[in-house]
N, C-alpha and C positions, 0 to 999 in steps of 0.2 A: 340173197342167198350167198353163202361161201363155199367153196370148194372143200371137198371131203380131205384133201391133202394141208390145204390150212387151218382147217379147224382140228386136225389132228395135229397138226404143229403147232398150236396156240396153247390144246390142253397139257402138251408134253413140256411146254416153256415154263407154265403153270408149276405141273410136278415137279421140274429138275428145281424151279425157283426153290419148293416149297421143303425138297430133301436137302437142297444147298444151303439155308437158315439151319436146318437143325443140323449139319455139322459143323458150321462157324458157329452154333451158338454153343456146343462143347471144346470151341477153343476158348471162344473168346470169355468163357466162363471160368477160365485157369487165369487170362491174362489182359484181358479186353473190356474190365468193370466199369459202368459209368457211376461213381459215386454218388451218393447226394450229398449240394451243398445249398447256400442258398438265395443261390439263383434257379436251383433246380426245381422240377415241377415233377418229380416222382421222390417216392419214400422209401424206396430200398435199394440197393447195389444191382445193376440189371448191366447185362451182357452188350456193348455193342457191336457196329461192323454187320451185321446183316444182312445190309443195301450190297455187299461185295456177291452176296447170293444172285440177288436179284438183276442186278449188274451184267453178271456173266453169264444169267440164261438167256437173258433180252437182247446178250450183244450173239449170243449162241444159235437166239432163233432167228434174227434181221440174217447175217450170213447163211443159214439154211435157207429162208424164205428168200432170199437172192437167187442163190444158186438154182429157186426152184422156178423163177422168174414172177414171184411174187411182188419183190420189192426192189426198186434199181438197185444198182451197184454205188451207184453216185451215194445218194441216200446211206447206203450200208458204210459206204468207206467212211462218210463222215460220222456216223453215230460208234462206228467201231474206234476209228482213231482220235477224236476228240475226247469222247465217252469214254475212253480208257485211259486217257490221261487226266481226267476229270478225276472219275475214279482211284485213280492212284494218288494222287495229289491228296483225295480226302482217305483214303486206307490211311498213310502214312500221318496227316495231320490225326485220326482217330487213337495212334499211338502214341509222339508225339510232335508236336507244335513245328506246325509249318506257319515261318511269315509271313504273314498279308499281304504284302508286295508280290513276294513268290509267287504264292497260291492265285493270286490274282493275275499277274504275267500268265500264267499256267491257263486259266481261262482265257483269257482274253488270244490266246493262242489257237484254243480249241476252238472256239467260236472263227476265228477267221477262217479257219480251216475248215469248219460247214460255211461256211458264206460262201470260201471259193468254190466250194464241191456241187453245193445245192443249188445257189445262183444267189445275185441280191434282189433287196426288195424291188418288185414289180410297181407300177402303176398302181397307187390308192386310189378308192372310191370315196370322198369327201359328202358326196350328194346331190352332186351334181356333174358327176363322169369320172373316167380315171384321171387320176393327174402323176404322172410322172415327175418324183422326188428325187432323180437321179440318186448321184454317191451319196447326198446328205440323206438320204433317204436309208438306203444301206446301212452307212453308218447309224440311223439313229436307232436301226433294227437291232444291228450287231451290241449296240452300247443296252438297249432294252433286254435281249436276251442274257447277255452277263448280269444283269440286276436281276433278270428271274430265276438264273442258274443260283445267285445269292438269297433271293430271298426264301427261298425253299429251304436253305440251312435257316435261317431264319425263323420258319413257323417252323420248321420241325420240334417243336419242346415238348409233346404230348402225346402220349399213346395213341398211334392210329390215324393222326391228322394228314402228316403228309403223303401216306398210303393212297387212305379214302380219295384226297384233292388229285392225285395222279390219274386215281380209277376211274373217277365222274368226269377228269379233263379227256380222257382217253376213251374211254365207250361215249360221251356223247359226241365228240368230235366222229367219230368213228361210225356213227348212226347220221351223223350230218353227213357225212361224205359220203355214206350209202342212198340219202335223198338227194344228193346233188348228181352220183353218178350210177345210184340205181345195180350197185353191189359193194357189198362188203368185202371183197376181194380187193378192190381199192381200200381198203382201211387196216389191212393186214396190220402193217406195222405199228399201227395204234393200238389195234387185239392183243398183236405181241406184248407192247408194253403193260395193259393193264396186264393180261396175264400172269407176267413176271410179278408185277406188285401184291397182285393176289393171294400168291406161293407166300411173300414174303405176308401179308396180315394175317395167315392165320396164325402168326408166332406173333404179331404186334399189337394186333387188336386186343383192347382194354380187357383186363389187365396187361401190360404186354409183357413179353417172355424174352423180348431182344430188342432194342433198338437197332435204326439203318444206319445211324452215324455220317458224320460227312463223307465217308463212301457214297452213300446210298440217296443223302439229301442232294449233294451236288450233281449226283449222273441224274438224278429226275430229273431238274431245273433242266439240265443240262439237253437230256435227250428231249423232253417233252419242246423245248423252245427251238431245237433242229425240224422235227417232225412238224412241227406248225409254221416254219419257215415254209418246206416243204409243200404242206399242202398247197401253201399262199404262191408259192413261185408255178407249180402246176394246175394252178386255176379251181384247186376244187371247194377251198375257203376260202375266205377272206380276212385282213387283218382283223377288223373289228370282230370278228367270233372268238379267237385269242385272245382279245383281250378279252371280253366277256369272259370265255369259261374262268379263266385265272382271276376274276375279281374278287374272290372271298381273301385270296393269300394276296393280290395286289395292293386293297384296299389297307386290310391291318397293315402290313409292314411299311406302304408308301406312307401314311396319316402317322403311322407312331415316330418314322425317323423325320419327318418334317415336324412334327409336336417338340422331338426331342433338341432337336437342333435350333428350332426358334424356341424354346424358352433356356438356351444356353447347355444344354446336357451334351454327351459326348456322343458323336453319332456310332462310337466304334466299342465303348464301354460293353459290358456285360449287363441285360437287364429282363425284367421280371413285368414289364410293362405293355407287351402286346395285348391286343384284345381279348387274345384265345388263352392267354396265361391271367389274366385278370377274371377271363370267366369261367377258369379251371379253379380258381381258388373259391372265386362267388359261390358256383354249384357243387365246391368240394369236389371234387373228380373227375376224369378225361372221360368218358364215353358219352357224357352228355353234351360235352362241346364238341368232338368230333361228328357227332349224329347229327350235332346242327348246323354244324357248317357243312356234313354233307345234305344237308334238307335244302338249305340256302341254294347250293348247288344245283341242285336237282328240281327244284319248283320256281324258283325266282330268277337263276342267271339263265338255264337250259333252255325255256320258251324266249328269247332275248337272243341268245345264239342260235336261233331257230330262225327268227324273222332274220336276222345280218345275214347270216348265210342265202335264204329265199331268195330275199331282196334285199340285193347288194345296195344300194340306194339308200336303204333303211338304215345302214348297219353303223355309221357316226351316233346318227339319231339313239339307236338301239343301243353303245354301248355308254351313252352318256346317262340316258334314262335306266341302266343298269348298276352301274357304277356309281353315280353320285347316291345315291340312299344309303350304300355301306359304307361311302366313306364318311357321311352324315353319320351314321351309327356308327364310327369307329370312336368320331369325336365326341359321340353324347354319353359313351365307355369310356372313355378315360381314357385309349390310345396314347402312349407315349408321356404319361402322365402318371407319379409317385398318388401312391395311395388305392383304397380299394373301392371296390363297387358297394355302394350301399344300398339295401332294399328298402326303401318308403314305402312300406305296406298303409300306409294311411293315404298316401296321394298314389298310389297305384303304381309307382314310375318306380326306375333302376335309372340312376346314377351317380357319378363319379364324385 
């Protein structure tokens, strides 16, 4: 169960998200166009910056749910102050062009500043008990988290992808943490979050009416990789359930830049060659690839972070036997690879 004062803050995070998209989508409708070109994966001029909506209720409701003694302070400081500069670093690049160096200094800023807030990695469970990684452990956390703060811009190409991926990582963590500690009050700030994304899909969801833009792609990465720090430093997940839920966006993006980088491509170029943009052309249109990566989501990684979580023990096991199959099917799509998906309606099979 939750408390009637959080789940009235959850649905109010939702609203302000959901009234905050439709007034940034009449600015950014004067001045904020995402063109198509072609590397793009939509066919008309569509409004971005969005995410700046979704942003500001999520960082709106973690301070309220502080103050209510819902969620630390610790927790709050770091998703407020990181998360805001995250955010602004991507507002600013969604007008124009912030350097890669920069914007990457800019993270990697934010990030140390939850590691010191929240704590560093804890003692992993291998499968054989915890083992204590010390600072190289930390460090490999904090270097992991900035790749997921990235790759979130990353798959963002498609109506409604990185929405969904935030939702299914956020309510099923958030139902793990109520079996682990036997209330949803412990998972506030997870509620908080989908919430906020939720405001923001009814304006994204296919066809969409706005994109989140690197506002909006980088504060996900950004928050969701604090909050799972989090759980892991307070005992109530474990690493290997993070990785699990995030393996539909781990797998594409990890398999396509090592694809691209071993057969000599540029790992920083502009490209058209993810799995979810290869299978947005296949199927002609975004709702059918977002639906299935949130199916994937939801039927294949969810019982996987299910057993990690239970049984910590299990949970290497669990994210190996999760993860290697899509990064198998990233490769057998063509990941990181020039050309399209072809259907062998004679041999039953799809691929590249």
């Amino acid at each position: 169960m939750i408390r009637a004062t959080a789940g009235a803050l959850i649905c109010a995070t939702a609203i302000l998200s959901c009234i905050g998209v439709a007034l940034i989508r009449r600015y950014a409708s004067l001045s904020l166009l995402d063109e198509p070109n072609e590397r793009s994966s939509h066919a008309r001029p569509t409004p971005r910056g969005g995410g700046l909506a979704l942003a500001g209720a999520y960082l709106l409701g973690t301070y309220v749910a502080a103050t209510l003694g819902l969620v630390e302070w610790s927790l709050s400081f770091a998703l407020m102050g990181g998360g805001s500069l995250v955010a602004m670093v991507g507002f600013v690049d969604d007008h124009q062009h912030v350097p890669p160096r920069l914007r990457l200094m800019c993270h990697f800023g934010s990030i140390a500043l939850a590691v010191a807030l929240v704590g560093g990695l804890p003692p992993v469970d291998f499968g054989w008990g915890p083992t204590d990684l010390g600072l190289v452990g930390t460090l490999a956390a904090a270097l992991y988290m900035v790749w997921f703060l990235n790759l979130f811009n990353f798959m963002d190409g498609i109506d409604g992808i990185a929405g969904v991926q935030a939702v299914s990582m956020s309510l099923t963590a958030a139902l793990l943490v109520a079996v682990k500690t036997g209330s949803l009050d412990d998972a506030t700030v997870l509620l908080l979050l989908a919430a906020s994304v939720f405001g923001f899909l009814v304006w994204n969801w296919p066809p969409a009416r706005i994109f989140m833009g690197d506002v909006g792609s980088g504060f996900l990465g950004y928050s969701l990789g604090v909050v799972a720090l989090w759980t892991v430093v307070s005992g109530q997940l474990n690493l290997w359930v993070w990785l699990i839920l995030g393996g539909t966006f781990l797998a594409d993006a990890t398999v396509t830049l090592i694809v691209r980088v071993i057969s000599g491509q540029s790992a920083t170029a502009p490209h058209r060659s993810h799995v979810y943009q290869r299978l947005t052309r296949f199927w002609r249109g975004h709702r059918t690839v977002t639906i299935t990566f949130a199916a994937v989501n939801i039927f294949w990684l969810a019982p996987f972070a299910l057993i990690a979580a239970v049984w910590p023990r299990l949970g290497s096991l669990s994210a190996v036997a999760a993860l290697l199959p899509l990064c198998w099917t990233a490769l057998a799509l063509g990941a990181g690879r020039s050309g399209e998906i072809s259907d062998k309606r004679s041999k039953g099979s799809i691929s590249a």
